[in-house]
C-alpha positions in Angstrom: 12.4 -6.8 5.5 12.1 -8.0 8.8 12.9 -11.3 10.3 12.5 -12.5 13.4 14.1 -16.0 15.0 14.1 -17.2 18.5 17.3 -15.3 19.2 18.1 -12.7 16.5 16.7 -10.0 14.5 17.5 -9.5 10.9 16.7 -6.3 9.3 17.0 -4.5 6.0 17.7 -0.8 6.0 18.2 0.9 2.8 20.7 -1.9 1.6 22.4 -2.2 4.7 22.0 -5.7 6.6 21.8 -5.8 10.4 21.7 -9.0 12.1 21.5 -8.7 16.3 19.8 -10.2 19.0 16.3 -9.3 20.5 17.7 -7.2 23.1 20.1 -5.2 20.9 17.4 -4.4 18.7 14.8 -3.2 21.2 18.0 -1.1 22.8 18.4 0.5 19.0 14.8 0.9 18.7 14.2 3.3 21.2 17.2 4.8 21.1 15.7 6.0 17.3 13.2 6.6 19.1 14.1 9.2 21.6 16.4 10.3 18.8 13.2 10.7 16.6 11.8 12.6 19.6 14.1 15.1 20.1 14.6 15.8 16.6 10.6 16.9 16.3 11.5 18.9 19.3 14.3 20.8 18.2 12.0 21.6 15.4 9.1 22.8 17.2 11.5 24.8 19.5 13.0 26.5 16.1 9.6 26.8 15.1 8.4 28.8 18.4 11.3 31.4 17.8 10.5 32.1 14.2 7.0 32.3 15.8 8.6 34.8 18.6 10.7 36.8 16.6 8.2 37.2 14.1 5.9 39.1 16.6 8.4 40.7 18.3 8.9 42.3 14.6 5.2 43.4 14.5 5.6 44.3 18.0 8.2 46.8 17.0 6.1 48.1 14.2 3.3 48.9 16.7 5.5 50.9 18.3 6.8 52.5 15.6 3.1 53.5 14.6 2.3 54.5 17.9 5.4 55.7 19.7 5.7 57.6 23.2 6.1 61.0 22.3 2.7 61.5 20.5 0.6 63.9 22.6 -2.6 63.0 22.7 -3.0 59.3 22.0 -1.3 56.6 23.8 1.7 54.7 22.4 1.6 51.0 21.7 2.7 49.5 25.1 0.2 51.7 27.0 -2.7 50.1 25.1 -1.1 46.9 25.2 -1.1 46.6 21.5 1.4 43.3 22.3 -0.4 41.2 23.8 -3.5 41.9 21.8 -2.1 41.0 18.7 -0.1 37.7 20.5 -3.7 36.4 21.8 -5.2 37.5 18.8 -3.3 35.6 16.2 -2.9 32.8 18.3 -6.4 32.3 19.0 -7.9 29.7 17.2 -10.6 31.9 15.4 -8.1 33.7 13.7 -7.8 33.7 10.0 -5.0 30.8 9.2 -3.8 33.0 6.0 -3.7 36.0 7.7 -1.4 34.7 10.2 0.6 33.0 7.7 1.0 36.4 5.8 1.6 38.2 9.3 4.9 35.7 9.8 6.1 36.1 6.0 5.7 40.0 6.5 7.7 39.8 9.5 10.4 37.7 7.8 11.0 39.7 4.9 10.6 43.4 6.8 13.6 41.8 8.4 15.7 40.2 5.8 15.5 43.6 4.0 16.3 45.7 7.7 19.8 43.4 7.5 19.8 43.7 11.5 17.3 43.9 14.3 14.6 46.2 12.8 13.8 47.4 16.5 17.5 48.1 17.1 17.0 51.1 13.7 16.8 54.7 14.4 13.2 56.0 13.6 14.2 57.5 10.3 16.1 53.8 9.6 12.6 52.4 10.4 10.4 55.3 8.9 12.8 54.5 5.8 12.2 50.9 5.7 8.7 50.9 6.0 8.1 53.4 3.3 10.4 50.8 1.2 8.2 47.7 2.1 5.1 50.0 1.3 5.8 50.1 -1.9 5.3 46.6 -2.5 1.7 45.2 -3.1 2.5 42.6 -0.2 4.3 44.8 1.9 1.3 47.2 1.5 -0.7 44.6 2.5 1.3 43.4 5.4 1.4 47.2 6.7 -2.3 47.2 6.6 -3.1 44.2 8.6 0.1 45.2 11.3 -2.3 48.4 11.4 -5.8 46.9 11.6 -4.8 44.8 14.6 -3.0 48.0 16.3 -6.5 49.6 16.0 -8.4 47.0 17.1 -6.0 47.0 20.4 -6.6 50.8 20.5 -10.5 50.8 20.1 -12.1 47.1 21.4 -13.1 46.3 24.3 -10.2 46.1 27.4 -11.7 42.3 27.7 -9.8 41.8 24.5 -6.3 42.5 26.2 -5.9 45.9 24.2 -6.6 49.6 25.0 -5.6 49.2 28.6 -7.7 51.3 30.9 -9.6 52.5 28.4 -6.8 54.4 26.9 -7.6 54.6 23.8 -11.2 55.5 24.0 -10.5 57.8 26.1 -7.9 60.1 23.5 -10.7 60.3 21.3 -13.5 61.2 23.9 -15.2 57.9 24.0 -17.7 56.1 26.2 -18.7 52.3 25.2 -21.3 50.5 23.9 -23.7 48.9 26.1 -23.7 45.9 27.1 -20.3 45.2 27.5 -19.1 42.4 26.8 -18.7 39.7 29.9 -16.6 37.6 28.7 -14.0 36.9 25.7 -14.7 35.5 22.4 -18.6 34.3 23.1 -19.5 31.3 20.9 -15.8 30.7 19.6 
């Protein structure tokens, strides 16, 4: 409860009485309030590098998919396979649960790696993988990590992915006409 007089403020916080003068309260006020601020900060700033590390984790599994010594198709950083996925999960189109189940995959792929997951030998990773696979969700998670690593491969360079037409071009493609003008028409 909250009682004001001409000079003092008496409030009631969880059982604790406080009794101070206008000033002193408006002072404690904000300071809560900048306090109140910063807290919500810190938490979106932890938030953001869950958010990172998460996609550096599928990031590293792109590459692991597609790595630089395969012949004839291009590795995962020379379609861009990055930044596709990054503007593709953060675009607002994209499906919520997906998304959702892209950052639990991430966190669990490196709860059971124990250390960086892109820090593993291949075989550590190849290992690994194979583990999660055999879990339905891990299955799953592998799956989506793979559709959007094609979809970077394969769309349109628009999109972000398959960088000077790099992956159409391993498989002896020529696009579809008309070609899109612009991203994500209507969205």
């Amino acid at each position: 409860m909250h009682t004001l007089s001409a000079v003092h403020v008496h409030c009631t916080i969880k059982g604790y009485s406080l009794i101070m003068n206008r000033r002193e309260f408006i002072g404690t006020a904000a300071s809560l309030a900048a306090f109140g601020s910063s807290v919500s900060l810190s938490a979106k700033t932890l938030e953001s590098e869950k958010h990172d590390s998460a996609l550096d984790i599928i990031f590293s599994v792109q590459r692991h998919f597609f790595p630089k010594c395969l012949a004839t198709m291009p590795d995962a950083d020379t379609f861009n396979a990055a930044r596709y996925t990054k503007e593709a999960i953060e675009h607002k189109s994209f499906d919520p649960d997906i998304r959702a189940i892209l950052f639990e995959g991430a966190k669990r792929l490196q709860g059971m790696a124990g250390e960086s997951f892109s820090k593993l030998t291949y075989k550590e990773r190849e290992r690994l993988l194979r583990k999660f696979e055999e879990d339905s969700f891990g299955s799953y998670w592998l799956s989506q990590v793979m559709n959007l690593t094609l979809e970077a491969l394969l769309s349109d360079p628009i999109y972000g992915g398959n960088m000077d037409e790099s992956g159409w071009r391993s498989f002896g493609l020529k696009p579809g006409l008309p070609r899109p003008k612009k991203r994500y028409c209507g969205v």
